[in-house]
Every structure is written in structure tokens, then in C-alpha cells.
C-alpha positions in Angstrom: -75.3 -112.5 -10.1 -77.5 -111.0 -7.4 -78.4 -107.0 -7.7 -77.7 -104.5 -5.6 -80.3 -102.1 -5.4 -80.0 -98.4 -3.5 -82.2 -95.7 -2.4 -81.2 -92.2 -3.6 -81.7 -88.8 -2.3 -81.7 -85.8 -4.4 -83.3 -82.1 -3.3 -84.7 -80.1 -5.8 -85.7 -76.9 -6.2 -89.6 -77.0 -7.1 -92.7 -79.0 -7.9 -92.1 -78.7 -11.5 -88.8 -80.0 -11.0 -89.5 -82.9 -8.8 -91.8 -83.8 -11.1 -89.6 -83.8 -14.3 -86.7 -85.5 -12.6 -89.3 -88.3 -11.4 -91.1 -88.9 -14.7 -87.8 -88.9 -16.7 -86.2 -91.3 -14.4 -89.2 -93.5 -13.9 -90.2 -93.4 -17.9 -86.7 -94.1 -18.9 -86.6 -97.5 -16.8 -83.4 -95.6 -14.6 -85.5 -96.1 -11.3 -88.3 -98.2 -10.1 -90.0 -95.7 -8.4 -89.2 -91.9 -7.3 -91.0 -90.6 -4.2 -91.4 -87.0 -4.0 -91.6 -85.1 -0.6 -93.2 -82.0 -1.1 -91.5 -79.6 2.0 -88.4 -79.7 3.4 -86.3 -76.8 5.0 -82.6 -76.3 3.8 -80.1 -74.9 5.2 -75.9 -74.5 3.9 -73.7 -73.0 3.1 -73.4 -71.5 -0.8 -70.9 -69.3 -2.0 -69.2 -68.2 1.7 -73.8 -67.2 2.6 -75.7 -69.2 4.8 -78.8 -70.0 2.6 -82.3 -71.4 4.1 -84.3 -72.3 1.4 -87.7 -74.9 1.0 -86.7 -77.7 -1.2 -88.4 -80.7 -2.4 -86.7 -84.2 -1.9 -86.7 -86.9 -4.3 -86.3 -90.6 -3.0 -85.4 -92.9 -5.8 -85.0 -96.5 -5.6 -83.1 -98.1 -8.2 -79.7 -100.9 -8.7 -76.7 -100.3 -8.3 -75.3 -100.9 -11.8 -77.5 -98.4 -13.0 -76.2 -95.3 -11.0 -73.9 -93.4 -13.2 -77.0 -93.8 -15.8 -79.1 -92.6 -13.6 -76.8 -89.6 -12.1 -76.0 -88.7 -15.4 -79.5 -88.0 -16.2 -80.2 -86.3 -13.3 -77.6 -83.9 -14.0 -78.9 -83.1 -17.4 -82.6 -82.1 -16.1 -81.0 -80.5 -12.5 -81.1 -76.6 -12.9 -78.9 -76.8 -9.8 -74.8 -76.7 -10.8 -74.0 -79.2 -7.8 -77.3 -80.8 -7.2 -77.5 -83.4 -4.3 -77.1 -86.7 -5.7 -76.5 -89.6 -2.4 -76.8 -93.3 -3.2 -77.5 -95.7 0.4 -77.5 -99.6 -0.5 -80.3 -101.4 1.1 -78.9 -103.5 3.0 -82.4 -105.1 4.1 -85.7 -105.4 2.4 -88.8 -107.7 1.4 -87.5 -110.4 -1.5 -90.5 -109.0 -3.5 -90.4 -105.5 -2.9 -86.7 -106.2 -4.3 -87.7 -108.3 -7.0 -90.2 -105.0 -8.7 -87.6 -102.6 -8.6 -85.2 -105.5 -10.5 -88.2 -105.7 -13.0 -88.7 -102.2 -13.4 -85.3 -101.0 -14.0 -83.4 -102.1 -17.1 
């Protein structure tokens, strides 16, 4: 059976958290690889307020049949109560790039 893999997105309040999420995810063999990016501007709407706030952004790349792991995780380390958890299939990608993240998630 061929794998589906995904790229996830997931904004997080901090460095520290970032960090965490990433290690745990990576460690754990729930994602191949998490990319953090370090500044991004936020802005929604939270309870009835428009809120602007600086956020980090993880971008995890991981399969398919290891989401609900991996989202369950996520919400266990996430100090947000509705944290931003979006799963894109890849739909195109190098065979070998592919074949790493297959290895390095179990």
C-alpha cells in the first residue's frame, strides 16, 4: 500500500513552545521533520476581540496514517485550548524526499 504523506501547519505561541512541540514530535517518530518559522503576525478573532498577536509557525511533514497520533500529541503539549492543527496532502514531491519522511516516521 503506497503512503500518504502531509504537511501540517500549527501556530504556536513562543520559541519554547515551537521547540517542545518539534522535539517531541520529531523524537517520538510522529513526524519526519518539523520546520519552525520564527515570526509571523496573527490576526482573529477570540472571544467576540480582534486579537494581533506574533506567533511562531510549525511546518511538520509527516503520513497520513499517522495524524490523529500526531494531533493527539500536539494537543497534549499545546498551551493553546484550540490550537491550529491543518493537514495539506502532498500531492507532488521528489520519490526520495518522500521515501525519508516514510523512514523516519513509524
Amino acid at each position: 500500500m503506497k503512503a500518504n504523506f502531509l504537511i501540517i501547519f500549527c501556530t504556536v505561541p513562543d520559541k519554547e513552545t515551537a521547540q517542545n512541540i518539534a522535539c517531541h514530535l520529531v523524537e517520538e517518530k510522529k513526524a519526519a521533520c518539523c520546520n519552525i518559522i520564527p515570526a509571523i503576525k496573527s490576526v482573529y478573532f477570540w472571544e467576540n476581540q480582534l486579537q494581533q498577536d506574533e506567533e511562531q509557525l510549525l511546518i511538520i511533514k509527516t503520513r497520513e496514517d499517522r495524524f490523529h497520533s500526531l494531533q493527539k500529541r500536539i494537543m497534549e503539549l499545546h498551551p493553546y485550548s484550540i490550537p491550529e492543527i491543518i493537514a495539506i496532502p502532498i500531492i507532488h514531491s521528489n520519490q526520495e524526499y518522500l521515501n525519508w519522511v516514510n523512514e523516519n516516521v513509524e
